[in-house]
C-alpha positions in Angstrom: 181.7 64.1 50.6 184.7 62.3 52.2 185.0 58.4 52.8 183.8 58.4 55.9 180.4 60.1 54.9 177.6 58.3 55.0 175.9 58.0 51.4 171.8 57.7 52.0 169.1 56.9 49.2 165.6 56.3 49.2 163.7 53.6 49.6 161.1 52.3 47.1 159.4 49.5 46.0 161.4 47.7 48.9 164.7 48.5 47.8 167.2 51.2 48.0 167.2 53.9 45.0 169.2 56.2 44.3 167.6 60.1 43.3 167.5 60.2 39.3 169.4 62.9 38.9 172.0 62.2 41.7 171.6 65.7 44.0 171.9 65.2 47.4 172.1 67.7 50.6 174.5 67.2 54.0 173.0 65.4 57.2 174.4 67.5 60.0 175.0 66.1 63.3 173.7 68.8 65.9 176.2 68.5 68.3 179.4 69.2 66.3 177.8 71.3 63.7 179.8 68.5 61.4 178.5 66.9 57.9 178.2 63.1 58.3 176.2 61.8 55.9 174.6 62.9 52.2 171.0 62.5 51.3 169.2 62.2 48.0 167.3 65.5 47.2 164.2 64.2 45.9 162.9 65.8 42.3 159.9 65.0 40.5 160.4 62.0 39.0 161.9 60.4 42.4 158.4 61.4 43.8 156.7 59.7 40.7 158.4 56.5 40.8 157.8 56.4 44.9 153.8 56.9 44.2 153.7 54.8 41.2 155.2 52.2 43.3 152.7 52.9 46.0 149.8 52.5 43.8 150.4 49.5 42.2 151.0 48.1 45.9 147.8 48.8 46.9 145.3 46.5 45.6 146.8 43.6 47.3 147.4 45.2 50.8 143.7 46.8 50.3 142.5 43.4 49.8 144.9 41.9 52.6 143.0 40.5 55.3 143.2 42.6 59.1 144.6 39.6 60.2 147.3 39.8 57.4 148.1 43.1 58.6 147.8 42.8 61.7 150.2 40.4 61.6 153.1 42.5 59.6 152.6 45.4 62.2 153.2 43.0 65.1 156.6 41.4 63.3 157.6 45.4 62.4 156.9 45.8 66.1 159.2 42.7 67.3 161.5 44.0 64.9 161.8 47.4 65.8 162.5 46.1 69.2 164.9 43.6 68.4 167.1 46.5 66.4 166.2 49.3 69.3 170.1 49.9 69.8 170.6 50.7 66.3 167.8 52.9 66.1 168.7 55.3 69.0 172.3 55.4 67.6 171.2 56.4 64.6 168.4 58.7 66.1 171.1 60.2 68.4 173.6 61.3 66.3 171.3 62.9 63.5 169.2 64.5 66.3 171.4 65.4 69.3 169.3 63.3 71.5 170.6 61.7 75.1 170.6 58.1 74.0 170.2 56.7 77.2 166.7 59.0 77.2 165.6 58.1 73.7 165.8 54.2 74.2 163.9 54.7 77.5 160.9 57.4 76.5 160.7 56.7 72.6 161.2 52.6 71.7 159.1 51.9 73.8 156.0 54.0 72.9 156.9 53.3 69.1 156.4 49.2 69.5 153.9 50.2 71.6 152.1 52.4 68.8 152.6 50.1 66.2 151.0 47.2 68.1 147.9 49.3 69.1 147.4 49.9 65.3 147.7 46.3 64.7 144.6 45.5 66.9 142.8 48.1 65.4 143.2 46.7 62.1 141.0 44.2 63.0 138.4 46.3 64.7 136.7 48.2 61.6 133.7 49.9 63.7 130.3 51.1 62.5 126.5 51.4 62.6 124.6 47.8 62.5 123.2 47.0 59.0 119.2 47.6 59.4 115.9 48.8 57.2 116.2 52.0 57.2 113.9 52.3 54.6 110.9 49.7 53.3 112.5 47.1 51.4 116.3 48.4 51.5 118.8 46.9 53.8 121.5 49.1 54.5 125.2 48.4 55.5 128.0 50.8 56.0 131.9 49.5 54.5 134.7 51.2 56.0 137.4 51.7 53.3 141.3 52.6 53.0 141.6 55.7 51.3 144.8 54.8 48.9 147.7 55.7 48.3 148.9 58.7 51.7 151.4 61.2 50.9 152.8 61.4 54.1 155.8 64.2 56.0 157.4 64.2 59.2 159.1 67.0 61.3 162.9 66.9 62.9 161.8 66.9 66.8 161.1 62.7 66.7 162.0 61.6 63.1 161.3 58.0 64.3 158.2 58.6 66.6 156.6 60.9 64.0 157.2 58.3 61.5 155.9 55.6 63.6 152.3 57.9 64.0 152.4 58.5 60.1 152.8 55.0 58.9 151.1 52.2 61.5 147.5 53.7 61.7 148.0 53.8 57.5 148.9 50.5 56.7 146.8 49.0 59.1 143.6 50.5 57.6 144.9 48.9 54.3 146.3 52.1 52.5 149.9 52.5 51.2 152.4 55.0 52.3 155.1 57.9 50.8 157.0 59.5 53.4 159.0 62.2 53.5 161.2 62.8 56.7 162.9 66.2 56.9 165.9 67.2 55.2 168.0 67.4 58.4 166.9 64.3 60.1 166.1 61.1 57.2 167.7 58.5 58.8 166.5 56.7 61.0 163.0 56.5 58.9 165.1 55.3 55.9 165.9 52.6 58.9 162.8 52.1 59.6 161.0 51.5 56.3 164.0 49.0 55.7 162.7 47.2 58.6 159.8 47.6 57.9 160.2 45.9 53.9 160.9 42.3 55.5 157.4 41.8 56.4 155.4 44.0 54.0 154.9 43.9 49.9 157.0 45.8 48.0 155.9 49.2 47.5 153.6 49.5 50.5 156.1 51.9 52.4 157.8 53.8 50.8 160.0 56.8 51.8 162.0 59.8 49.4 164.4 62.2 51.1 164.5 65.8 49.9 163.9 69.4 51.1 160.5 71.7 51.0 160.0 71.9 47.6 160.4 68.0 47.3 157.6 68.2 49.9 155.5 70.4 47.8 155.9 68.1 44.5 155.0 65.0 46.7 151.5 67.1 48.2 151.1 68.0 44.2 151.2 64.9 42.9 147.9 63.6 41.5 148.0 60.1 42.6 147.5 60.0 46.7 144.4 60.9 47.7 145.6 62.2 51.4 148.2 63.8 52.7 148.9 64.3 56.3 151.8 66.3 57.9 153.1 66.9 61.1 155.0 70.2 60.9 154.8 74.0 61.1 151.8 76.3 61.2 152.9 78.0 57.8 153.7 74.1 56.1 150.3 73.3 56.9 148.7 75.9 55.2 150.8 75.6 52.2 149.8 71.8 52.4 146.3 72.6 52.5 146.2 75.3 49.7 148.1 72.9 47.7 146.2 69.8 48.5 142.6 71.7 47.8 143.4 72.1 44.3 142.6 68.4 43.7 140.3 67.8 46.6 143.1 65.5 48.7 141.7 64.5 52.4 144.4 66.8 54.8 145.3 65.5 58.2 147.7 68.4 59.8 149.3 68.1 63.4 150.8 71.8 63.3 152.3 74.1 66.1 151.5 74.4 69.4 151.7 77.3 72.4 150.7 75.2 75.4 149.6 77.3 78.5 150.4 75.5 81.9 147.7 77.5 84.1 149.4 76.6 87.8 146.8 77.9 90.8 147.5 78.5 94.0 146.7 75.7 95.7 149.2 73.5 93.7 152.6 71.8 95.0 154.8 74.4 94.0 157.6 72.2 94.1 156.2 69.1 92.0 154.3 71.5 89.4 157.9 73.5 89.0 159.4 70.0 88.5 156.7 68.9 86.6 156.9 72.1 84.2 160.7 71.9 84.0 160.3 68.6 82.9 157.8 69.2 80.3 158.8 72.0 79.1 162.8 71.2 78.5 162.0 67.7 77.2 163.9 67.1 73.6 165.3 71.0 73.8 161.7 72.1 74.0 161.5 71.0 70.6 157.9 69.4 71.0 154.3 71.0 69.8 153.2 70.3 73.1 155.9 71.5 75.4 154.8 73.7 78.4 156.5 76.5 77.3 153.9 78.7 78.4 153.4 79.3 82.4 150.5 81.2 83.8 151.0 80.9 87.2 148.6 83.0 90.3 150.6 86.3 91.2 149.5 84.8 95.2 152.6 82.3 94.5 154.1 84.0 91.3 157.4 84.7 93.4 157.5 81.5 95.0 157.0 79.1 91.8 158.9 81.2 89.7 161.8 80.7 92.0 161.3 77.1 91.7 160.9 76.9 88.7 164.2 78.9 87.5 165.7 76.7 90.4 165.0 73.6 87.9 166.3 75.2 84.6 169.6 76.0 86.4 169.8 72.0 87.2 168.6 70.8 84.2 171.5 69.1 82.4 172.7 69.8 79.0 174.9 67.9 76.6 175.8 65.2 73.5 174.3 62.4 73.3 176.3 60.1 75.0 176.8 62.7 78.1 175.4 61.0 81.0 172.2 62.6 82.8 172.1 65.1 80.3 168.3 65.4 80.2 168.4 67.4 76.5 170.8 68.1 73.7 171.0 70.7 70.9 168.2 72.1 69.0 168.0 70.3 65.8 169.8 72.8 63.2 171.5 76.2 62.8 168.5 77.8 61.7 166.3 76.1 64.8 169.5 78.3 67.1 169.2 81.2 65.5 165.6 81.1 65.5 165.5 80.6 69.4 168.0 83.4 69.8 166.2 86.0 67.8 163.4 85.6 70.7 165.5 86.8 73.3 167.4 89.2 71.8 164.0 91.3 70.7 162.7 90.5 74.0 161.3 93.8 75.5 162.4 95.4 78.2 160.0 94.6 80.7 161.0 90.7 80.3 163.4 89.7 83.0 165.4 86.6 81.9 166.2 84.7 85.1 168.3 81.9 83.7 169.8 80.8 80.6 169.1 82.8 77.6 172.2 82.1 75.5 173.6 79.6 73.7 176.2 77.0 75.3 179.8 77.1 74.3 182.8 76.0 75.8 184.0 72.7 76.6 181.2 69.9 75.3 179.3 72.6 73.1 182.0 73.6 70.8 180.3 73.5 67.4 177.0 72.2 68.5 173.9 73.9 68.3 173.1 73.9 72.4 170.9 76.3 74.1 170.7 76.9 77.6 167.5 76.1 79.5 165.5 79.5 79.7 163.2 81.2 82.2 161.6 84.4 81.4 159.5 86.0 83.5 157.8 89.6 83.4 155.7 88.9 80.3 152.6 90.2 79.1 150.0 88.8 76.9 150.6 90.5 73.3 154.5 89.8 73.5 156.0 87.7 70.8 157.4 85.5 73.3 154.2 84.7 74.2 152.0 84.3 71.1 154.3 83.0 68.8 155.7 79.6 69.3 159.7 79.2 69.9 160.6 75.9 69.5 163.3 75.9 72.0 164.2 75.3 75.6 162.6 78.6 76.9 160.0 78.7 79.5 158.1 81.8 79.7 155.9 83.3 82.6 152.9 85.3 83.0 151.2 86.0 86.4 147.0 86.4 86.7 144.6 87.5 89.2 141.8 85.0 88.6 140.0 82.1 87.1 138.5 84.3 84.5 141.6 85.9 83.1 143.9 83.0 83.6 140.9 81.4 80.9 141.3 84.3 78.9 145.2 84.1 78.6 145.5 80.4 77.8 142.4 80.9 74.9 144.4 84.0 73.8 146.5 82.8 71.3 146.0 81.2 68.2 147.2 77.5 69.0 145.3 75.1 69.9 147.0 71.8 70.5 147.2 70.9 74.3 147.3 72.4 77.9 147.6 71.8 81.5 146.1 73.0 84.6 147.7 72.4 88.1 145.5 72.2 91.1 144.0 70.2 94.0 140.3 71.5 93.3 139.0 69.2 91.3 135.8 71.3 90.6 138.4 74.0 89.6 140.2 71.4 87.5 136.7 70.2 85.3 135.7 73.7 85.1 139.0 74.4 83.2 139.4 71.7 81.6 136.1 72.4 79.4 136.8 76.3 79.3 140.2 75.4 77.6 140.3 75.6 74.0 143.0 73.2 73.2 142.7 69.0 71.7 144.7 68.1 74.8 144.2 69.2 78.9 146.2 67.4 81.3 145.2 67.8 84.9 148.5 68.0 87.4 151.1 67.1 84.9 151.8 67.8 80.8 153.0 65.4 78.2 152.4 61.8 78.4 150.9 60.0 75.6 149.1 56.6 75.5 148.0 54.9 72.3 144.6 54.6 73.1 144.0 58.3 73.7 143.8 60.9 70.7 146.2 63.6 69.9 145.2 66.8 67.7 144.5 70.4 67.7 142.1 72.9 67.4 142.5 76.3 65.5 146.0 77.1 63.6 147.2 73.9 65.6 145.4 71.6 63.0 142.8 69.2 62.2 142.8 65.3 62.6 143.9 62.9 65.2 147.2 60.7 65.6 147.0 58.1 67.8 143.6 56.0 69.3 140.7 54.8 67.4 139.9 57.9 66.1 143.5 58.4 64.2 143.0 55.2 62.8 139.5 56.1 61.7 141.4 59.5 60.1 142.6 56.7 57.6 139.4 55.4 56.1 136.6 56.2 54.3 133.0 55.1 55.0 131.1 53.5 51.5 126.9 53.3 52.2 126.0 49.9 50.5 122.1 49.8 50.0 119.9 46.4 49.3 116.6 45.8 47.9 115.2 43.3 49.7 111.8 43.4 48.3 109.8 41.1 46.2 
């Protein structure tokens, strides 16, 4: 570690810690391939002094009034927004990101998120009390759970923190994060913000690798845990969290099919696609990475489509127009690479396919934005997710085995369909076996509307009512009312 390395520790009880027995691992910044800071590597007793913390926090913020709540997430909100620049510096450099980008398409959904959760904390929702029985009044108390064992991914280390921690604290429970080994800053950031208007030992957050993850999901003291990460972590996470009967909320992988007809604007759904699809390096669950587009405009779109990966820009973070950066990590590269290089020989790649070198790359982890047509249903390319800036495309003959296509995988997590028939586009959307169908575009979120999975994609919602609800637990209080 040289003086100019940044030194990180975690954050509990509202303070800074240091890990107890003083291991830390390197915090690489993606677009040099350079160590810049050192984070704490989180053992056992790190993990018990975060959830001991969080438990003896919760009482009070159980027993905190909505309004109370409501209140801190609003001032965490103004906050956040008042210390946005420092947030997407931070979130740049440990993620690669275009900073001009990340202040424009994640602050602002973040405040956003938070203050949705902060209403919601004061709209607890059930059935009316009544008689359901002679004699007995009935009433229905919606509960937080506890204490929430809580991990985030490396794609958006501060969005994914922001989903974790709002619709939790607002439903009264108290939270221990984990962010990811490679990108812990910015959520160290934000539970610092975060400790000005909240008790200590509400939020809490412990760096560390997988195995501090698996200690944290061990633990006997929270009573859910909820992670945002791969297919395989989530079913570690549920094995593990079923020997004590934890609640599990997983947002897992994701293999989104983009079925485009042949009636759509080829030009705006190749856009459209381009733009989804090569959004944070392709590094998103939901990315339409997956194209099935009618072989009567196959050519046609596929052309346009490749035309937009050639002009998609690529570079650091402070590269203007660059729409994405690296991929998050060495392994993340060669992971993407190994795709194409077992591609099989009836895939035609017609762009990209490498990783970026030369002047503006050297050292970074930068990957080319991919097209890669002449697919067919069983390849790996198209089952298996990639994580990457690589589009692929398939071509179908009909409605019927454009369906089966998209269902033929087993990911579950969102979808989109492209068409002016808007019989065509409510037929689809029902047939498609996926949490999430958009209809003439693919990726925007709103705070009011759900976001999970089906199948190896997950179970639970982030975001809306119903994530909040994913936070509580409903009590049936019973009266007798007779003489």
């Amino acid at each position: 570690m040289t003086s100019d390395t940044i030194r990180l520790r975690n954050f509990v009880g509202g303070e800074y810690v240091d890990a107890k027995d003083g291991r830390t691992s390197p915090v690489i910044d993606p677009s040099t391939g350079q160590t810049y800071a050192e984070a704490p590597l989180s053992g056992p007793e790190d993990i018990d002094a975060a959830m001991r913390a969080a438990a003896a926090a919760f009482p009070a913020w159980r027993d905190a009034t909505p309004g109370e709540r409501s209140l801190a997430l609003l001032k965490i909100a103004d906050a956040i927004e008042a210390r946005a620049e420092e947030l997407v510096e931070a979130e740049c450099r440990n993620t690669g990101k275009p900073i001009g980008l990340t202040a424009e398409e994640e602050i602002p959904p973040m405040v956003d998120n938070i203050r949705f959760f902060a209403g919601a904390a004061r709209v607890l929702e059930g059935r009316s009390s009544g008689e359901y029985m002679t004699d007995h009044t009935s009433t229905i108390r919606r509960e937080p759970i506890g204490v929430c064992a809580q991990v985030t991914p490396w794609n958006y280390p501060m969005m994914m923190a922001v989903w974790k921690f709002a619709p939790a604290l607002a439903a009264g429970n108290t939270v221990v994060l984990k962010p990811s080994d490679t990108t812990p800053v910015t959520t160290l950031l934000l539970a610092e913000i975060a400790a000005e208007f909240l008790p200590p030992g509400v939020f809490n957050v412990v760096c560390g690798d997988r195995d501090t993850g698996r200690k944290l999901v061990e633990h006997p003291i929270p009573q859910m845990v909820s992670v945002t990460g791969s297919v395989r972590a989530g079913k570690e996470v549920a094995a593990a969290a079923a020997k004590d009967l934890k609640r599990v909320h997983l947002e897992l992988g994701g293999k989104a099919p983009v079925v485009v007809f042949e009636d759509a604007d080829i030009e705006k759904a190749a856009a459209g696609i381009a733009e989804a699809g090569y959004f944070n390096a392709g590094q998103d669950c939901t990315a339409a990475c997956r194209v099935l587009v009618s072989e009567r405009i196959a050519a046609d779109f596929t052309a346009a489509l490749t035309e937009q990966a050639k002009n998609t820009k690529v570079g650091a973070p402070n590269v203007e127009d660059a729409y994405f950066g690296p991929v998050n990590n060495a392994s993340q590269l060669a992971r993407v690479q190994g795709f194409l290089d077992r591609a099989p020989d009836h895939a035609e790649v017609l762009t990209g396919g490498s990783r970026l070198t030369g002047e503006g790359y050297d050292g970074g982890y930068f990957f080319a934005p991919t097209v890669v047509g002449g697919l067919r249903q069983d390849d790996e390319m198209v089952q298996e997710e990639i994580f990457g800036p690589v589009i692929t495309v398939q071509t179908f003959s009909d409605e019927e085995q454009a369906v089966a296509w998209a269902n033929g995988v087993k990911y579950g997590l969102s979808a989109s369909v492209w068409t002016k028939d808007h019989t065509r586009a409510m037929r689809m959307t029902r047939l498609l076996d996926f949490g999430a169908v958009w209809v003439n575009t693919h990726i925007p979120f709103v705070s009011e509307m759900p976001h999970g999975g089906f199948k190896h994609s997950g179970y639970g919602k982030d975001l809306s009512m119903y994530g909040f609800e994913d936070y509580t637990r409903i009590k049936h209080v019973m009266h007798y009312i007779g003489d």
